[in-house]
C-alpha positions as CSV (number, residue, x, y, z in Angstrom):
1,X,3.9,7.0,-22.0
2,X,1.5,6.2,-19.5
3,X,1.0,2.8,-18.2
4,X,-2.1,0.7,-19.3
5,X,-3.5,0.2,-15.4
6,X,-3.0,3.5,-14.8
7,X,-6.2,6.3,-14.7
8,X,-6.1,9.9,-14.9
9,X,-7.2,11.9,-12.0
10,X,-8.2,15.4,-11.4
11,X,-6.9,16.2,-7.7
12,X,-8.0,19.1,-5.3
13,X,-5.6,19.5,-2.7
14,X,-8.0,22.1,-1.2
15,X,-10.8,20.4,-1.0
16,X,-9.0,16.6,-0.2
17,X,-10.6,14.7,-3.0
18,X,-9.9,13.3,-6.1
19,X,-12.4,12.7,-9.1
20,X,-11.9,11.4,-12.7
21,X,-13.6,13.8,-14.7
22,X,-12.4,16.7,-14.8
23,X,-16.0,18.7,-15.2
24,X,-17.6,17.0,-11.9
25,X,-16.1,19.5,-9.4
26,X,-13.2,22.1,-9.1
27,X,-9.6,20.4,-9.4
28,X,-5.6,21.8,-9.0
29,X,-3.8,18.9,-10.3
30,X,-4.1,16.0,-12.8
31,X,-2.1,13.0,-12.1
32,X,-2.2,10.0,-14.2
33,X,-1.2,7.0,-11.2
34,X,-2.1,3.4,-10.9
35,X,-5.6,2.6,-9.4
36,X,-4.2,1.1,-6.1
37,X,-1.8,4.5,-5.4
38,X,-5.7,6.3,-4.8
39,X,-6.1,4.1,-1.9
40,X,-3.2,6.4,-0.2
41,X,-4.6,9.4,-1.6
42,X,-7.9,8.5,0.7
43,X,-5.9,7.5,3.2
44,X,-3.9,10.7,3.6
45,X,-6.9,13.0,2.8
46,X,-9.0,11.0,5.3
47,X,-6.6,11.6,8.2
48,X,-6.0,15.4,7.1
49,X,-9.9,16.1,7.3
50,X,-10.2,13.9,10.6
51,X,-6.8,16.2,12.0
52,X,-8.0,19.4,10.8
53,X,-11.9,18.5,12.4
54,X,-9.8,18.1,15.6
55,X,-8.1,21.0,15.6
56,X,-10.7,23.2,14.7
57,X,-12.3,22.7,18.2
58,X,-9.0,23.6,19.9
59,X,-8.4,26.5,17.5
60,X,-11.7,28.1,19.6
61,X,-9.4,28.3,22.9
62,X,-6.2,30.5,21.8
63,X,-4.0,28.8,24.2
64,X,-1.1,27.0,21.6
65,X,0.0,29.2,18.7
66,X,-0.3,27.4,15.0
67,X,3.4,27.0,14.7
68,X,3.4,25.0,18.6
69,X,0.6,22.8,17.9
70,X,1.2,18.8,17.0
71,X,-2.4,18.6,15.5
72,X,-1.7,21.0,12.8
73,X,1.8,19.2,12.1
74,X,0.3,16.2,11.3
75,X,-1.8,18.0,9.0
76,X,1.3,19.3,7.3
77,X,2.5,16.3,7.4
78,X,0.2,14.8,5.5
79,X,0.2,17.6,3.1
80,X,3.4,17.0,2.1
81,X,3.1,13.8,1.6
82,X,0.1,14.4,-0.9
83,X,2.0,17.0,-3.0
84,X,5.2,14.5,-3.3
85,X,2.5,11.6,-4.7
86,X,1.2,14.5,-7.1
87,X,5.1,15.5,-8.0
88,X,6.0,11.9,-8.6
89,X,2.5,11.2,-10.7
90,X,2.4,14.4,-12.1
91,X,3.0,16.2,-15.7
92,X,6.1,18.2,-16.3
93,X,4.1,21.2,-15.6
94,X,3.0,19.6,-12.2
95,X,5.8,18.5,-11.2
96,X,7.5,21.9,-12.0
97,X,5.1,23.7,-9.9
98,X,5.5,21.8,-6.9
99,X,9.2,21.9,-7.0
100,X,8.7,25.8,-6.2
101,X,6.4,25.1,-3.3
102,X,7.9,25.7,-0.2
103,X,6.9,22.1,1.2
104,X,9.6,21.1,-1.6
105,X,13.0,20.5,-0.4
């Protein structure tokens, strides 16, 4: 049962938005959360595009591997944190799917 101030949302991961309709643009997740949880979905997905922006100017200079370089853990970071919001807001089906991700532990 959902809860009455809650919405349902259609989340891309990929492409760090949310929308909620699912016919106004490609989506890998619906979440059903309360309208103040979307403020830390734009949060997170704000910081992820601003790290990844960041780090695709020092990708162009090979000098730090992926697995060495802080800008892309924060990134991952952040990722994480995204798929444990869709886990917890998630269907069964969602929430099954993430469990076998490997960011799940």
């Amino acid at each position: 049962m959902s809860n009455t101030s809650n919405v349902d949302v259609y989340v891309s991961v990929m492409h760090k938005y949310y929308n909620f309709s699912p016919h106004h643009a490609p989506w890998e997740f619906h979440i059903n959360v309360d309208r103040e949880m979307l403020k830390v979905f734009d949060q997170l997905f704000a910081q992820m595009k601003s790290w990844d922006d960041n780090s695709m100017w020092r990708a162009q200079i090979p000098a730090v591997p992926y697995h060495f370089d802080e800008q892309n853990d924060e990134v991952d970071k952040r990722l994480k944190k995204v798929y444990a919001l869709i886990h917890e807001y998630g269907d069964k089906e969602t929430k099954k799917f993430i469990e076998q991700m490997p960011y799940y532990s």
